[in-house]
C-alpha positions as CSV (number, residue, x, y, z in Angstrom):
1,X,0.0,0.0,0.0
2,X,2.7,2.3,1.0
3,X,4.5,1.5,-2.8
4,X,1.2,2.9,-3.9
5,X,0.5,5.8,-2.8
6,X,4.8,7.0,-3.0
7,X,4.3,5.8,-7.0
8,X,1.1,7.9,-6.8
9,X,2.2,10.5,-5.6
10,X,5.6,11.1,-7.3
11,X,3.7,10.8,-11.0
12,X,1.0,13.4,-9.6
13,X,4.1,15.8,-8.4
14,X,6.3,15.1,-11.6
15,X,3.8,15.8,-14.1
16,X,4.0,19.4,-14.7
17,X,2.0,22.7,-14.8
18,X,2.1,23.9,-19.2
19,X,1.5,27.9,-20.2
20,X,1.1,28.7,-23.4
21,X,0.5,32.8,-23.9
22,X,0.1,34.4,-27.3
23,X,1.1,38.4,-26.1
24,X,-0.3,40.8,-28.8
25,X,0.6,43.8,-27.0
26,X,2.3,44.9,-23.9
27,X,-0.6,46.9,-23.0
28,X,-3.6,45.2,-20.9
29,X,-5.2,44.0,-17.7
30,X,-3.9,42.5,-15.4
31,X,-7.0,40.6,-14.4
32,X,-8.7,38.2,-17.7
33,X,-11.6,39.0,-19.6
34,X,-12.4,35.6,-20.0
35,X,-11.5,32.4,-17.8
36,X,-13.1,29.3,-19.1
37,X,-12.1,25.4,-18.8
38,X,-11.9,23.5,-21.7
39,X,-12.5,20.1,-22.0
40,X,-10.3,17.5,-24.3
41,X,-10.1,13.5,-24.3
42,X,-6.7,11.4,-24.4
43,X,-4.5,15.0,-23.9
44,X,-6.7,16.6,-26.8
45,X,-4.7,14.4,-29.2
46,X,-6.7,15.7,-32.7
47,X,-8.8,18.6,-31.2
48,X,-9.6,21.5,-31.5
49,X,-11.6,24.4,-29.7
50,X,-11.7,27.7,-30.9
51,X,-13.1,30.2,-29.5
52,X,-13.3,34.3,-30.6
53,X,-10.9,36.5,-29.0
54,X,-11.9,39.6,-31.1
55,X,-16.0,38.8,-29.8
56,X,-15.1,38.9,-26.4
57,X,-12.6,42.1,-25.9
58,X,-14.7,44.1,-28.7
59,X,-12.3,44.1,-31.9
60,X,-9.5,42.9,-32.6
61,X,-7.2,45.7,-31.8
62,X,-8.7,45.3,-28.3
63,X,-7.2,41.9,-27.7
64,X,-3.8,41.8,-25.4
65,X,-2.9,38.6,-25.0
66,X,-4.7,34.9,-25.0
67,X,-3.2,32.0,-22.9
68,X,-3.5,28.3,-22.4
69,X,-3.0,26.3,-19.2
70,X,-3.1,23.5,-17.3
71,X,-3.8,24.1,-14.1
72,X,-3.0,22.2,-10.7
73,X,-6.5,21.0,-10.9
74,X,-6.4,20.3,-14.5
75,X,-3.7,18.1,-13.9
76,X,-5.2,16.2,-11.4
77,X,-8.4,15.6,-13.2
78,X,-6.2,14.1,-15.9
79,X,-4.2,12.6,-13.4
80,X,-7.5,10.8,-11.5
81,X,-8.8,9.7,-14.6
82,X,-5.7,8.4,-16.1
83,X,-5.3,11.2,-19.4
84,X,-8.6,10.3,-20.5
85,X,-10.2,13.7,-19.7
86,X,-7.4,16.3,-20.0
87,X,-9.1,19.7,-19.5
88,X,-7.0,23.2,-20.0
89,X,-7.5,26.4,-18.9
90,X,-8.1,29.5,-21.7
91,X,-7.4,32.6,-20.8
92,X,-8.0,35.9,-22.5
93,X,-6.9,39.6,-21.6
94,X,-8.3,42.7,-23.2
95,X,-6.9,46.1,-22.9
């Protein structure tokens, strides 16, 4: 049991936090405009979500920077149900 929960624990502290960020401009809050998690299947191997950047800050010119994540608790969804549901974390900042 103790094997177990060691071998548990080290893959759930070894697999690691991912940021992708996308900066546009320098300019921007500090706080997102939008925070949404987003769900994928076997680490979103052949996904896609989309979603409109220029809709939700008002134009295109309005748009700061948009980031992916993986959160602690993404993680350890995909951890708990073994990378079958991998959610991430979208992130977008408007100026």
């Amino acid at each position: 049991m103790k094997k177990l929960v060691f071998v548990g624990l080290i893959s759930l502290l070894s697999s690691g936090c991912a940021t992708q960020t996308y900066l546009l401009s320098n300019q921007g809050n500090s706080a997102p405009s939008y925070n949404k998690m987003q769900a994928f299947f076997v680490s979103g191997i052949g996904q896609e979500k989309q979603i409109d950047a220029t809709n939700i800050c008002g134009g295109a010119d309005k748009v700061a920077k948009v980031q992916t994540k993986i959160t602690f608790l993404n993680g350890l969804l995909g951890q708990i149900s073994y990378g079958v549901y991998t959610p991430r974390q979208i992130l977008v900042y408007c100026k």
